[in-house]
N, C-alpha and C positions, 0 to 999 in steps of 0.2 A: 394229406396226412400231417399231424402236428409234431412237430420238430422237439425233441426235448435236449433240456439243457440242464448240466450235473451244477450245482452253486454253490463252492467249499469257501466257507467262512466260520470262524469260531465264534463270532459275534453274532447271537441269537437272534437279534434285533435287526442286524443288517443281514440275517439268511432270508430271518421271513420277508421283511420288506422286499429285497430284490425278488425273492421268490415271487411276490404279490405282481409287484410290477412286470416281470415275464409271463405272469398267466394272463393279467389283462392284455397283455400283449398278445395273448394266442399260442402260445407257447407251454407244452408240459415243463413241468421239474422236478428234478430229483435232487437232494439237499446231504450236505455231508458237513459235520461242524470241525474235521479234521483231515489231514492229510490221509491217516489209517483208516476211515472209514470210506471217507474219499477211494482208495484203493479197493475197499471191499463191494461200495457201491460197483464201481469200474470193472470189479470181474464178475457182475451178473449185470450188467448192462453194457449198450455200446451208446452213448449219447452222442449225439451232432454238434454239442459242443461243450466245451466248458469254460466256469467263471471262475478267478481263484482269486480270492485274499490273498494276499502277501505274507503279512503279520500276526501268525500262527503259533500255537506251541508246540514242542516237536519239531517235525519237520516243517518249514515255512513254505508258502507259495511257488518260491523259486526252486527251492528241491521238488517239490512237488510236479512242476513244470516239468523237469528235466527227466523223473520218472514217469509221467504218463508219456511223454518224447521217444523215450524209449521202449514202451510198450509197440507190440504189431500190430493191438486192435487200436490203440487211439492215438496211433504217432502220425498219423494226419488229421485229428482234430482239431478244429479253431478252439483256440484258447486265449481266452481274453482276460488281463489280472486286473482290478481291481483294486486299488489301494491308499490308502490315507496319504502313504508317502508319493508324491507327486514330485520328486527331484529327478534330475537328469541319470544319476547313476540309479537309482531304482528302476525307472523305466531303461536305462540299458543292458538292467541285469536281468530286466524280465524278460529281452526281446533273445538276450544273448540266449537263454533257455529254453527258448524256443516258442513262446508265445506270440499270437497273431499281432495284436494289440493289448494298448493299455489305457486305461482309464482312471483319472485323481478321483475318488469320492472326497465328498458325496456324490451320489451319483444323481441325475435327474432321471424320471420318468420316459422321458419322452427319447433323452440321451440313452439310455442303457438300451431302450427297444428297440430306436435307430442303427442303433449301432451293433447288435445282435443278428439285425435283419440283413445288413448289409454284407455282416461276417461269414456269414449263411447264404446270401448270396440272392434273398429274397428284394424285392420291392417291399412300396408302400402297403401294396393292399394287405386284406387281412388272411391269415393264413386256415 
């Protein structure tokens, strides 16, 4: 069964691309360009996992983190952020809200899938 993955980015460019790359990967997606919709998606779905941008308008990644956290349907979701900012305090304010991992974009192909799969708890092969 194909594992899907919710991918909240305001950055049109960067939703399709990752999107692209988790379907070659075997992987469904569903795609949110904000926090708001992001939450609309999440209450007619339950995905196995999610990807968050950080640097959002609105609500940002990290609020966003800490309300799916709190949710009952996906407050054990792997949540993996995604983000331009690559410093120490960004990633510790992603982890403090609850995210699995975190990953500096650009992101690599090969990087995001690995690391998707592994979060998920899958091996190499293909799904």
């Amino acid at each position: 069964m194909k594992k899907h993955i919710l991918v909240v980015d305001d950055e049109i460019g960067a939703l399709t691309l990752i999107g692209i790359m988790l379907e070659r990967g075997g992987f469904g997606v569903l795609k949110a360009k904000d926090a708001k919709s992001a939450l609309t998606v999440l209450d007619q779905n339950t995905p196995d996992m999610i990807i968050l941008d950080v640097m959002m308008p609105g609500m940002d990644g990290i609020e966003l983190c800490k309300v799916i956290r709190d949710r009952h349907d996906t407050g054990g979701t792997p949540i993996l952020i995604l983000s331009a900012r690559g410093d120490a305090e960004s990633i510790m304010r992603g982890i403090e809200a609850g995210a699995n991992d975190y990953l500096p974009k650009p992101i690599l192909h090969h990087d995001l899938v690995a690391k998707v799969r592994s979060m998920l708890g899958q091996n190499g092969a293909e799904v």
